[in-house]
N, CA and C atoms as an extended XYZ file, in Angstrom:
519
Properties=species:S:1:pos:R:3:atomname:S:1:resname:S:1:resid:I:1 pbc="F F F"
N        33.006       -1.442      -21.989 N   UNK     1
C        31.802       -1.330      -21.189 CA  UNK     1
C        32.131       -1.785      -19.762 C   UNK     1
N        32.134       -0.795      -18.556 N   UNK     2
C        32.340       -1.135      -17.359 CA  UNK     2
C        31.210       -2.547      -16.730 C   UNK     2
N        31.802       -3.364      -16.034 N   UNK     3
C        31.440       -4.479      -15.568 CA  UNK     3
C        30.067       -4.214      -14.717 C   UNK     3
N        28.687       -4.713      -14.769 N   UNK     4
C        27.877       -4.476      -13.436 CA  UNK     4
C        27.526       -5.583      -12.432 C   UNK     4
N        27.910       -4.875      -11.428 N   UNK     5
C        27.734       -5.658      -10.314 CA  UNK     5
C        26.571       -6.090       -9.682 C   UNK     5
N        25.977       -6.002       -8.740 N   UNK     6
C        24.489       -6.475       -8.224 CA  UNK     6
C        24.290       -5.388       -7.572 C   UNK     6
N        25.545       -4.166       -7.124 N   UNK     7
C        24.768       -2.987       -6.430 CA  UNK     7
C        24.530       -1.950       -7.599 C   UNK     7
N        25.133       -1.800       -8.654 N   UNK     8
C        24.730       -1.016       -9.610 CA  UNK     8
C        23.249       -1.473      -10.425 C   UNK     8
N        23.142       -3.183      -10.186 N   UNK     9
C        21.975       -3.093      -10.887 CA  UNK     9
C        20.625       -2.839      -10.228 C   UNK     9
N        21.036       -3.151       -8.283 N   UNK    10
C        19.829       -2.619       -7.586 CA  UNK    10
C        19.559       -0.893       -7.666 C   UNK    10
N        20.943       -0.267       -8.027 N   UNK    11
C        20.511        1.088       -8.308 CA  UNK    11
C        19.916        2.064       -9.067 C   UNK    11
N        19.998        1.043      -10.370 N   UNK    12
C        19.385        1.468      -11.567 CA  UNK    12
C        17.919        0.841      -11.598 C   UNK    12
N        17.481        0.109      -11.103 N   UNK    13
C        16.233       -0.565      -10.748 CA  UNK    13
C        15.293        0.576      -10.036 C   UNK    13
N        13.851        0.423      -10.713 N   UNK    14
C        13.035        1.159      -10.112 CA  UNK    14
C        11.784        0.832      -10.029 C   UNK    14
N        11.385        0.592       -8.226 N   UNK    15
C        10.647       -0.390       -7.502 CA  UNK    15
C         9.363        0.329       -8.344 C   UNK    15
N         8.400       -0.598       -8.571 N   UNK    16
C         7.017       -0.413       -9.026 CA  UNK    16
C         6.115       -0.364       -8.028 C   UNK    16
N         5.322        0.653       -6.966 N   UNK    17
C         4.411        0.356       -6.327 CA  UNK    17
C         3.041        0.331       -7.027 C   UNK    17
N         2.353       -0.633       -6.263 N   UNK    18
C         0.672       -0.827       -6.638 CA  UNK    18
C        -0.002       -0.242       -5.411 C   UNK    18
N        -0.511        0.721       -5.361 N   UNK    19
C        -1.770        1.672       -4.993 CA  UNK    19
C        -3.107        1.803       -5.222 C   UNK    19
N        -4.014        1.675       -3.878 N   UNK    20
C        -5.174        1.312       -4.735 CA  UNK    20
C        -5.647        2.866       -4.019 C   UNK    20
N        -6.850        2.916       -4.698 N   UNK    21
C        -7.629        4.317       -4.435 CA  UNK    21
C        -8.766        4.251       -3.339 C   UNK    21
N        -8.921        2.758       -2.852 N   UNK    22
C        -9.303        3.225       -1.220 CA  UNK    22
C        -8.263        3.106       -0.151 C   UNK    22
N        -6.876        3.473       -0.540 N   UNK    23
C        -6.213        3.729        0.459 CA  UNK    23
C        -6.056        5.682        1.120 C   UNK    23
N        -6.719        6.347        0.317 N   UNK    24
C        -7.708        7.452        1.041 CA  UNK    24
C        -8.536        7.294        2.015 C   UNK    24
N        -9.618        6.572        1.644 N   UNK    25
C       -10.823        6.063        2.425 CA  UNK    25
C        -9.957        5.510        4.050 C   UNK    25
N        -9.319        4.862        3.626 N   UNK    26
C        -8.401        3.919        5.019 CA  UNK    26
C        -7.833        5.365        5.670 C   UNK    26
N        -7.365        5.918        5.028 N   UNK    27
C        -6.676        7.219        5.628 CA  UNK    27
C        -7.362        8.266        6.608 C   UNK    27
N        -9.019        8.349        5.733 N   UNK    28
C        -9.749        8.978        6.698 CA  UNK    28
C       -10.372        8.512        7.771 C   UNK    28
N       -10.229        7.051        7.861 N   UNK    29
C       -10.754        6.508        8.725 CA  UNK    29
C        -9.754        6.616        9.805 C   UNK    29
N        -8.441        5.966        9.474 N   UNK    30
C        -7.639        6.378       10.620 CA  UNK    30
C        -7.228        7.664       11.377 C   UNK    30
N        -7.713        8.712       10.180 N   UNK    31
C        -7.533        9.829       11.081 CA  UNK    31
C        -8.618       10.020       11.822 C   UNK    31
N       -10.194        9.790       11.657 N   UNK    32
C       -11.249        9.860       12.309 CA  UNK    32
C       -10.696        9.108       13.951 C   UNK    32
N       -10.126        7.875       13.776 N   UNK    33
C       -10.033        7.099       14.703 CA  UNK    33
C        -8.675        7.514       15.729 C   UNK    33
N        -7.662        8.241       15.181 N   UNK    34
C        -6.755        9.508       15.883 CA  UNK    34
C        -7.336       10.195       16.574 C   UNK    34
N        -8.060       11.156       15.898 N   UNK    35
C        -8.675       12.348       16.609 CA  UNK    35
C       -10.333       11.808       17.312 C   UNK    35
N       -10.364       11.088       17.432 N   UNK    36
C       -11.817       10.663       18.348 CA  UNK    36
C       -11.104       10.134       19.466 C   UNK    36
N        -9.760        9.360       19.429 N   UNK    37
C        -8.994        9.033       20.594 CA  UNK    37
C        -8.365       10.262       21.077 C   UNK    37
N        -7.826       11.331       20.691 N   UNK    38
C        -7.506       12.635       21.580 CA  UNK    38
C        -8.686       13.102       21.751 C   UNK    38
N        -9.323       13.418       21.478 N   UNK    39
C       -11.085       14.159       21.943 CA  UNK    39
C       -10.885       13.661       23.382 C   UNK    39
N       -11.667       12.001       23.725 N   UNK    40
C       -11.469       11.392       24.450 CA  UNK    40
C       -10.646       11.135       25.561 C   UNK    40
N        -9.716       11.533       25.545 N   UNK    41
C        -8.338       11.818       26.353 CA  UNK    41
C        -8.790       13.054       27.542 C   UNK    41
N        -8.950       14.011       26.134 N   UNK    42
C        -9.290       15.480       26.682 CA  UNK    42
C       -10.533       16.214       27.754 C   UNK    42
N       -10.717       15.308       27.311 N   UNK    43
C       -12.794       15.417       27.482 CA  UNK    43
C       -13.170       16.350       28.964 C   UNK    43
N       -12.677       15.632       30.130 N   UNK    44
C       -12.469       16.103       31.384 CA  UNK    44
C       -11.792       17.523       31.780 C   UNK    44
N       -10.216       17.370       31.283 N   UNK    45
C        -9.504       18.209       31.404 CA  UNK    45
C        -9.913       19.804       31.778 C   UNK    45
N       -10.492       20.558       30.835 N   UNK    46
C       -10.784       21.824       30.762 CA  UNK    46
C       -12.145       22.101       31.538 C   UNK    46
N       -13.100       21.123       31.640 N   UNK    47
C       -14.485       21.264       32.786 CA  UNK    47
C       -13.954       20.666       33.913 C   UNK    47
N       -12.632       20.721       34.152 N   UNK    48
C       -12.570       20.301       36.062 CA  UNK    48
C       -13.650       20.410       37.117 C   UNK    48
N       -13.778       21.673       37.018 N   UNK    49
C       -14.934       22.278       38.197 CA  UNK    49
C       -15.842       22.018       38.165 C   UNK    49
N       -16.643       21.830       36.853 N   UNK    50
C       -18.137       21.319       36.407 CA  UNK    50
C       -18.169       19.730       37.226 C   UNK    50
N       -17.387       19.305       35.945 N   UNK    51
C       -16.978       17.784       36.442 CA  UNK    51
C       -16.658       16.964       37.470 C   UNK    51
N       -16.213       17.674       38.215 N   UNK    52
C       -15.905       17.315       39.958 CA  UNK    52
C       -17.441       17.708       40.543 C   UNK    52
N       -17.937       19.018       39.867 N   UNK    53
C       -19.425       19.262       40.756 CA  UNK    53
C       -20.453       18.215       40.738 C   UNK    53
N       -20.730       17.700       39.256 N   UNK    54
C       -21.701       16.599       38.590 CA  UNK    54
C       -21.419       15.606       39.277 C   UNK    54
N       -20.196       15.133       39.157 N   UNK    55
C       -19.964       14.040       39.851 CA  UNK    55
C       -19.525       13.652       40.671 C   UNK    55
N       -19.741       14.560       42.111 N   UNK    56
C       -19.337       14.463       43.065 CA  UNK    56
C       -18.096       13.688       43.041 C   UNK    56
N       -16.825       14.585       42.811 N   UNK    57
C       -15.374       13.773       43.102 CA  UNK    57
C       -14.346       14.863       43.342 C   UNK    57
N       -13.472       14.326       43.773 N   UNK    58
C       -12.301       15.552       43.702 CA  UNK    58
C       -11.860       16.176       42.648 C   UNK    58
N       -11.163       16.933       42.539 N   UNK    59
C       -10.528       17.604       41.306 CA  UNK    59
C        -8.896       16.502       40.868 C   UNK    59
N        -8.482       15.871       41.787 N   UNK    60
C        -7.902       14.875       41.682 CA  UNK    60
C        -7.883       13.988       40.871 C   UNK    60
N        -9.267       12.851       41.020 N   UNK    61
C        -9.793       11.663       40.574 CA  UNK    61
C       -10.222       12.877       39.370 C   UNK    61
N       -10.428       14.027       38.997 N   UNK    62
C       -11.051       14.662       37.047 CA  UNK    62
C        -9.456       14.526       36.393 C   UNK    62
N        -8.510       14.746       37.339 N   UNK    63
C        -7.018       14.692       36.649 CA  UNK    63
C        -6.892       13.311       36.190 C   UNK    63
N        -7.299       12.631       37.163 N   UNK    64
C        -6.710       11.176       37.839 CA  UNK    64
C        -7.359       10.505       35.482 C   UNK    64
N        -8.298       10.918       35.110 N   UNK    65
C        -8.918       10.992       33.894 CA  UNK    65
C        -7.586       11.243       33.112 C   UNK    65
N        -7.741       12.094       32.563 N   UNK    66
C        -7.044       12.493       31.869 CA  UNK    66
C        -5.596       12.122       31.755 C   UNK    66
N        -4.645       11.831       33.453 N   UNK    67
C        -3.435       11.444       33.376 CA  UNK    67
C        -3.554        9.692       32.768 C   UNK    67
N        -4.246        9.397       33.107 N   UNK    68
C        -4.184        7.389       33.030 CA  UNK    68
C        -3.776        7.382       31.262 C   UNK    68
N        -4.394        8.362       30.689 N   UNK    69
C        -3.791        8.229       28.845 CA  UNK    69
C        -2.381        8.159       29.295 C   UNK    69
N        -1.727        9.264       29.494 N   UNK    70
C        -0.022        9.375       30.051 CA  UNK    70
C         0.290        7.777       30.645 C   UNK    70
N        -0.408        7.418       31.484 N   UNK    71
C        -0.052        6.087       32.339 CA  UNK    71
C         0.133        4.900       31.564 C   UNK    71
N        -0.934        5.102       31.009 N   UNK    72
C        -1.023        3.749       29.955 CA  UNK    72
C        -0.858        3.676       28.890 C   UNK    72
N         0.183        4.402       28.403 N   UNK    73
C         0.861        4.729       26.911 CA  UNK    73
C         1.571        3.511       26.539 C   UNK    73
N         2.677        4.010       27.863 N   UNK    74
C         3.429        2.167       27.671 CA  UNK    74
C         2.916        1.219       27.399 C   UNK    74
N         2.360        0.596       28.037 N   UNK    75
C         1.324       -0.958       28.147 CA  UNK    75
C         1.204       -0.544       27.109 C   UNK    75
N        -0.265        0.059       26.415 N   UNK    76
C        -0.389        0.407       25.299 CA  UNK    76
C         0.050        0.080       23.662 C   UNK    76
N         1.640        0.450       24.290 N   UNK    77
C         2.400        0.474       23.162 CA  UNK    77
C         3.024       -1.198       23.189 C   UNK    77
N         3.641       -1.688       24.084 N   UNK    78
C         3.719       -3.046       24.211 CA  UNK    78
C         2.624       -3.963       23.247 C   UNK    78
N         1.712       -3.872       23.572 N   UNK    79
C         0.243       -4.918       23.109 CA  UNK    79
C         0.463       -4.614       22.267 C   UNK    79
N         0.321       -3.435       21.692 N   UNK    80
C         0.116       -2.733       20.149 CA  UNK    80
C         1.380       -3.514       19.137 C   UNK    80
N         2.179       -3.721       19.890 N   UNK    81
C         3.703       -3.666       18.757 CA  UNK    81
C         3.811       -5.440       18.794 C   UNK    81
N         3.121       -5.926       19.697 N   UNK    82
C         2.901       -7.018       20.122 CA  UNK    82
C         1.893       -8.048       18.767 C   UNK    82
N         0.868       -7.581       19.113 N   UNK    83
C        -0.430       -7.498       17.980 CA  UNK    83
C         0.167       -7.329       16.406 C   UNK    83
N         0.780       -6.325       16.621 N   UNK    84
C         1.026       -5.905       15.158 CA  UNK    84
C         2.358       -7.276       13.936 C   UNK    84
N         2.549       -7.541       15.360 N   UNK    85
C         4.160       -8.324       14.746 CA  UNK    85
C         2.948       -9.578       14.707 C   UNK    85
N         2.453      -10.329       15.469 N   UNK    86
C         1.438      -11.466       15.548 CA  UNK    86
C         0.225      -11.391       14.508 C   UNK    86
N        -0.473      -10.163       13.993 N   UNK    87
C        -1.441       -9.745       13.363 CA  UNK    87
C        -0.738       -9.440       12.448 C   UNK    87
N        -2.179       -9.116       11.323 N   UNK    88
C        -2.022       -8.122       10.446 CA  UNK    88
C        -1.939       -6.982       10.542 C   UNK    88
N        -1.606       -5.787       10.081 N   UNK    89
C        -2.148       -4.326       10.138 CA  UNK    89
C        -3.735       -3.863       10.685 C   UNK    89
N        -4.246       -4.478        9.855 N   UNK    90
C        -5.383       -4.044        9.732 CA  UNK    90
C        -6.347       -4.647       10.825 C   UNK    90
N        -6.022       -6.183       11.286 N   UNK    91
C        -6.628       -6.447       12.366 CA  UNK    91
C        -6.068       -5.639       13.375 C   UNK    91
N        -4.865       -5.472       13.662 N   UNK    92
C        -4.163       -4.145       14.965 CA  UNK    92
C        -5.134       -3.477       14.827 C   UNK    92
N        -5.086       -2.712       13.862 N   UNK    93
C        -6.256       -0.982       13.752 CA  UNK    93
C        -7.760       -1.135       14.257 C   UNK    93
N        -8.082       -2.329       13.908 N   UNK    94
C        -9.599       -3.158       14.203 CA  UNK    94
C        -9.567       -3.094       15.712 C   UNK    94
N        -8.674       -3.608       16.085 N   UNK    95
C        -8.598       -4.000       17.882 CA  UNK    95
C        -8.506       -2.561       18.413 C   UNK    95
N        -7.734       -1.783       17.632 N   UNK    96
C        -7.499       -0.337       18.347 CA  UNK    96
C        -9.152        0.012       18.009 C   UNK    96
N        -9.616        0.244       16.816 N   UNK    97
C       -10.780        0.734       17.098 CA  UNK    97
C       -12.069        0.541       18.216 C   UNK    97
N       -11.793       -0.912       18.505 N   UNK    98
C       -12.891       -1.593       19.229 CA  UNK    98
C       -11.962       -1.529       20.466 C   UNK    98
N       -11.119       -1.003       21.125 N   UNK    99
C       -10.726       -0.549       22.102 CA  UNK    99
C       -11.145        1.033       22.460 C   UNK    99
N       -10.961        1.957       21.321 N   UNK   100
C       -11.571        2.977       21.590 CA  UNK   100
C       -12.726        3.624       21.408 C   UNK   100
N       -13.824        2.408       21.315 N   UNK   101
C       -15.093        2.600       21.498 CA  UNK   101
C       -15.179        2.096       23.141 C   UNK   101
N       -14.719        1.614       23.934 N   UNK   102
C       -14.538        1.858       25.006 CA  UNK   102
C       -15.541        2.836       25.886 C   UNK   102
N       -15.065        4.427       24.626 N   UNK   103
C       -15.491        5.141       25.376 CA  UNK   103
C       -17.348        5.473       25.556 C   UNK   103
N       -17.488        4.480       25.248 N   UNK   104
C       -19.059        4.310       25.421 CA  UNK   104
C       -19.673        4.231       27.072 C   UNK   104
N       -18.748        3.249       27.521 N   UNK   105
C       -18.598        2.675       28.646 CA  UNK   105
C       -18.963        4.272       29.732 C   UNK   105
N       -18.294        4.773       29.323 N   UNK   106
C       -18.365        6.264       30.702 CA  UNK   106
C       -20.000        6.896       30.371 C   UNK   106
N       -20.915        6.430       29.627 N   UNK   107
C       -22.213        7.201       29.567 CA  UNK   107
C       -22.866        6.290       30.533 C   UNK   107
N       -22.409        4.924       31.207 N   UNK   108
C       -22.969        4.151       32.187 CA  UNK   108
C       -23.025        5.064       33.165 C   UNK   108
N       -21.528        5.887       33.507 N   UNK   109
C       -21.905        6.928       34.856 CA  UNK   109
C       -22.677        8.305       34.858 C   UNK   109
N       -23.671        8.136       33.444 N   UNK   110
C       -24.554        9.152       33.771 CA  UNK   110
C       -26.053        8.339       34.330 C   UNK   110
N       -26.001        7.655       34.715 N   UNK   111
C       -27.437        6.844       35.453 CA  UNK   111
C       -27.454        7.428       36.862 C   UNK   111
N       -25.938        6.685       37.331 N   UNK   112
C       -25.951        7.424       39.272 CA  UNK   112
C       -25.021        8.643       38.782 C   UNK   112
N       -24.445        9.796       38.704 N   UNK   113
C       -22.918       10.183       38.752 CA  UNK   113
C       -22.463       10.478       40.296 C   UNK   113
N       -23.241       10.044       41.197 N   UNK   114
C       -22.476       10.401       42.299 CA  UNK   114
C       -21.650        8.898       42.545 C   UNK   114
N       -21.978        7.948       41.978 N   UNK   115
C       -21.541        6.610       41.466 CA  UNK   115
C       -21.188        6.102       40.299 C   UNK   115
N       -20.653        6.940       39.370 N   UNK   116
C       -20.175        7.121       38.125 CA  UNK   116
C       -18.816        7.092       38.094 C   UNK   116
N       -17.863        7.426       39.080 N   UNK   117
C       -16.429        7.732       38.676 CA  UNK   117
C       -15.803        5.835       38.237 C   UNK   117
N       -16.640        5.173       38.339 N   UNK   118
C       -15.779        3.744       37.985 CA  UNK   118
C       -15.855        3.704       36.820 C   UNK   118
N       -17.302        4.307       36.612 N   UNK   119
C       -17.146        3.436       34.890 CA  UNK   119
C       -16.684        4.842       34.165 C   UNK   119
N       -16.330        6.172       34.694 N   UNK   120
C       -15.629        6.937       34.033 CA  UNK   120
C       -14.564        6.283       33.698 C   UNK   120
N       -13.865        5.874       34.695 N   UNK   121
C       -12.258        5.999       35.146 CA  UNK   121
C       -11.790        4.556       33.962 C   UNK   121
N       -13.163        3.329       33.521 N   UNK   122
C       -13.009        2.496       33.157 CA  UNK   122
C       -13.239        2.776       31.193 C   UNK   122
N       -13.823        3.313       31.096 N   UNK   123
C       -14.507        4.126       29.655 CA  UNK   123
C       -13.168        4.844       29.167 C   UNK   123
N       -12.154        5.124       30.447 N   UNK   124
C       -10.850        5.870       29.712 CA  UNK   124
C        -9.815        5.116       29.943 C   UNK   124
N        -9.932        3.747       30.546 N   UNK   125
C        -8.747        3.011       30.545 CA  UNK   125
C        -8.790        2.591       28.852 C   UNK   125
N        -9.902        1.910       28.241 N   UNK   126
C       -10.052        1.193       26.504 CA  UNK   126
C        -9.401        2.087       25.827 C   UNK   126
N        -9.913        3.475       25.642 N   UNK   127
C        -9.252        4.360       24.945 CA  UNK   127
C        -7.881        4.778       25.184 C   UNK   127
N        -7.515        4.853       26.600 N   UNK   128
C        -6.193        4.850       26.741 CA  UNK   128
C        -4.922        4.454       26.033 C   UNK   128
N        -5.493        2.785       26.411 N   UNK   129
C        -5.242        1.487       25.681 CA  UNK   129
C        -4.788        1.753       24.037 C   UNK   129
N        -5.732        2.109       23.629 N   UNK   130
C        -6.301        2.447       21.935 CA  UNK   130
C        -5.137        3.227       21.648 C   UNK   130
N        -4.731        4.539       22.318 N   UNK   131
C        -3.820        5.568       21.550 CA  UNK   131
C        -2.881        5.260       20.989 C   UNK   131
N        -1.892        4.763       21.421 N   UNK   132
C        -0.695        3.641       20.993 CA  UNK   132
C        -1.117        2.901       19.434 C   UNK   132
N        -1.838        2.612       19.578 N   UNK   133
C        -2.297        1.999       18.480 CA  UNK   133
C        -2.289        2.903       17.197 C   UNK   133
N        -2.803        3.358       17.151 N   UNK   134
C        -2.932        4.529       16.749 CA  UNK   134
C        -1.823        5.185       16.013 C   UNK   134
N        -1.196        6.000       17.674 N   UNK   135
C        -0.064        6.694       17.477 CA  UNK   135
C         0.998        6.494       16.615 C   UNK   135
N         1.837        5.131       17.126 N   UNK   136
C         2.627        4.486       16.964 CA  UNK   136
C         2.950        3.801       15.758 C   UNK   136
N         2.119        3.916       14.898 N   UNK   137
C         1.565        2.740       13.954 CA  UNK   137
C         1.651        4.013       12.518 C   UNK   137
N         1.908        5.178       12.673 N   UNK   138
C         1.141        6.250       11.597 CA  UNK   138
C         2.273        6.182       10.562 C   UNK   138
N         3.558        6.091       10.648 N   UNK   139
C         4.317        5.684        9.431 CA  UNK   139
C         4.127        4.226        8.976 C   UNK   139
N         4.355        3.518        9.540 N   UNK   140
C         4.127        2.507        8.929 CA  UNK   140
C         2.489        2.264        8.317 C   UNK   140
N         1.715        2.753        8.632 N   UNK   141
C         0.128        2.958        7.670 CA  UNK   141
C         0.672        3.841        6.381 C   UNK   141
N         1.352        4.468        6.642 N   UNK   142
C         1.882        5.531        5.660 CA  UNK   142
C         2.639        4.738        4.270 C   UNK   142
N         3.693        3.604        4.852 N   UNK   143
C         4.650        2.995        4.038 CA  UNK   143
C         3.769        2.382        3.477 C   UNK   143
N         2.810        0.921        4.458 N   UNK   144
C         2.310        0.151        3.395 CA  UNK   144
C         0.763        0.500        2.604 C   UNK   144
N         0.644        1.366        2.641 N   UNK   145
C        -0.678        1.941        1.602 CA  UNK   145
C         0.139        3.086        0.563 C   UNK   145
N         0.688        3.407        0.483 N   UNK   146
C         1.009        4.782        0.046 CA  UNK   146
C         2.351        4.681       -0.912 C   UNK   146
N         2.096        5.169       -2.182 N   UNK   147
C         3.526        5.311       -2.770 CA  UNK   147
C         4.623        6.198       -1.903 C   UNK   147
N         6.197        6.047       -2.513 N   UNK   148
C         7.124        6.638       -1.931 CA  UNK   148
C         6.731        8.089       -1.910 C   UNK   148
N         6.009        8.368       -3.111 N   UNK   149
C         5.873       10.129       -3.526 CA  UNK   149
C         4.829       10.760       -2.682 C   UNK   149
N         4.192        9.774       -1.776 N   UNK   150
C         3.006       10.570       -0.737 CA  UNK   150
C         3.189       10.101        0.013 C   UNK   150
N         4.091        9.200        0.590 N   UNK   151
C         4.048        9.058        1.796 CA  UNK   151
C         4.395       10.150        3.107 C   UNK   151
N         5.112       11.206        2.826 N   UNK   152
C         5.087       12.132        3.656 CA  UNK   152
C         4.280       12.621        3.683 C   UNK   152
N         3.287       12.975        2.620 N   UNK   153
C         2.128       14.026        3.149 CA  UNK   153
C         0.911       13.308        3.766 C   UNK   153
N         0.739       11.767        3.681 N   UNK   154
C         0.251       10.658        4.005 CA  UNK   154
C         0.677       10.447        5.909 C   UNK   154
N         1.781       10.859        5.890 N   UNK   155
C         2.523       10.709        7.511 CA  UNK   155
C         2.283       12.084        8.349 C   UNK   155
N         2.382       13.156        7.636 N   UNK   156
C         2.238       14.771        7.667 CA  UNK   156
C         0.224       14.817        8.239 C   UNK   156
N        -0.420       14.216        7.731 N   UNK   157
C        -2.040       14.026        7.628 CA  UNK   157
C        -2.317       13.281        9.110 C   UNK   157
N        -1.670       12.530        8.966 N   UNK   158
C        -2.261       11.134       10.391 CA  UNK   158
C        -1.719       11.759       11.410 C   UNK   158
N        -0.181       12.152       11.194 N   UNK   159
C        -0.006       13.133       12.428 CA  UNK   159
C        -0.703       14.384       12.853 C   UNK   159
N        -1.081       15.222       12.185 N   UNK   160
C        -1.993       15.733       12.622 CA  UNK   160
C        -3.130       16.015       13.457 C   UNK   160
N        -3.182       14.633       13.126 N   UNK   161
C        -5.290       14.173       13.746 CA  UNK   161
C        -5.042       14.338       15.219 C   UNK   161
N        -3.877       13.696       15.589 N   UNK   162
C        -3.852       13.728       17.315 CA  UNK   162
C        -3.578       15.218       17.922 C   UNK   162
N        -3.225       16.470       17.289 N   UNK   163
C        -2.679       17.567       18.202 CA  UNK   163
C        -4.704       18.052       18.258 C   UNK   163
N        -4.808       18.291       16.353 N   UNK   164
C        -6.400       18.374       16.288 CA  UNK   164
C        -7.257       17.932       16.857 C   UNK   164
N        -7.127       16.601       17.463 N   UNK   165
C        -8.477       16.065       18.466 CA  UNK   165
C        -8.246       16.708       19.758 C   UNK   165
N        -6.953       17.048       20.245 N   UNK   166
C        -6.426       17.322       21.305 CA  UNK   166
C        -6.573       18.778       21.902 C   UNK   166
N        -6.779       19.822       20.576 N   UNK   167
C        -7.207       20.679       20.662 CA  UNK   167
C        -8.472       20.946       20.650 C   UNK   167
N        -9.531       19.922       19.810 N   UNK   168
C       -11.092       20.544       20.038 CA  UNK   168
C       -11.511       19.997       21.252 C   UNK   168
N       -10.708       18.747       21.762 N   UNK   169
C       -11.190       17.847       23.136 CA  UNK   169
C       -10.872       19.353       24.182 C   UNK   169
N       -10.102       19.730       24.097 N   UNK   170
C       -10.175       21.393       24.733 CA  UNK   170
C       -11.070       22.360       24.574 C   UNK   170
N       -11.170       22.598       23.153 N   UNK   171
C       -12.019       23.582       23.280 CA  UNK   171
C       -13.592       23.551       23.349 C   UNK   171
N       -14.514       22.560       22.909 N   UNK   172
C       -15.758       22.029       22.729 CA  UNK   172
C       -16.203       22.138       24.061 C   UNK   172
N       -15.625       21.098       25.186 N   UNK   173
C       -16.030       21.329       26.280 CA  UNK   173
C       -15.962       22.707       27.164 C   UNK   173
């Protein structure tokens, strides 16, 4: 009988995961919370002309929207990876969420909108903020909820949400 070592016996070993069945529920939430952060992103983009008209601004400051997601990815991602190593998971996702309710903040500049572009410009810094969170985070939501046997289609799902928000944040408006 050949001798076993400690790598033959980690090989023949087979890890037991425990899965619970609201790690669906968690799933749809994070994708809700994906694709409500690309919506958000988008929002401006495709009504330039409207949007510059309403609110008296350049077509510039409607970009100036939409680029600050691009701007503040980094930062973003810093805090996020920051949080996450200091936190739990789930408080990270919490903070991302209550960062990208944020975008509440930009219905302040429908009172004046010829005095609205601050709290636009400020309503898309939170969410900005938020994406990273989000983004960054979608395998590893994947690893620790999810057996080995779904975790790709679990990673395949969350990725998704962001091209999908990204596309109706286009087309809706």
């Amino acid at each position: 009988m050949p001798e076993r070592t400690e790598s033959t016996v980690l090989l023949n070993e087979i890890t037991q995961y425990r899965v619970y069945k609201i790690r669906w529920i968690q799933l749809i939430v994070y994708i809700l919370s994906t694709f409500t952060n690309a919506i958000s992103g988008m929002t401006f983009a495709p009504i330039e002309s409207q949007t510059s008209t309403f609110f008296h601004i350049t077509s510039t400051q409607v970009n100036t929207l939409a680029i600050v997601f691009l701007f503040l990815y980094p930062v973003g991602t810093i805090i996020s990876i920051w949080l996450s190593r200091k936190l739990s998971m789930r408080m990270t996702m919490i903070i991302g969420g209550l960062l990208n309710l944020g975008i509440f903040i930009r219905l302040l500049s429908l009172i004046t909108p010829e005095y609205g572009y601050a709290a636009l410009l400020v309503g898309q810094i939170f969410p900005a903020l938020a994406a990273p969170f989000f983004l960054n985070s979608t395998a590893l939501f994947a690893a620790r909820w999810f057996a080995p046997s779904q975790r790709d289609i679990a990673t395949a799902i969350c990725s998704m949400a962001n091209p999908l928000g990204l596309a109706i944040g286009s087309l809706v408006p």
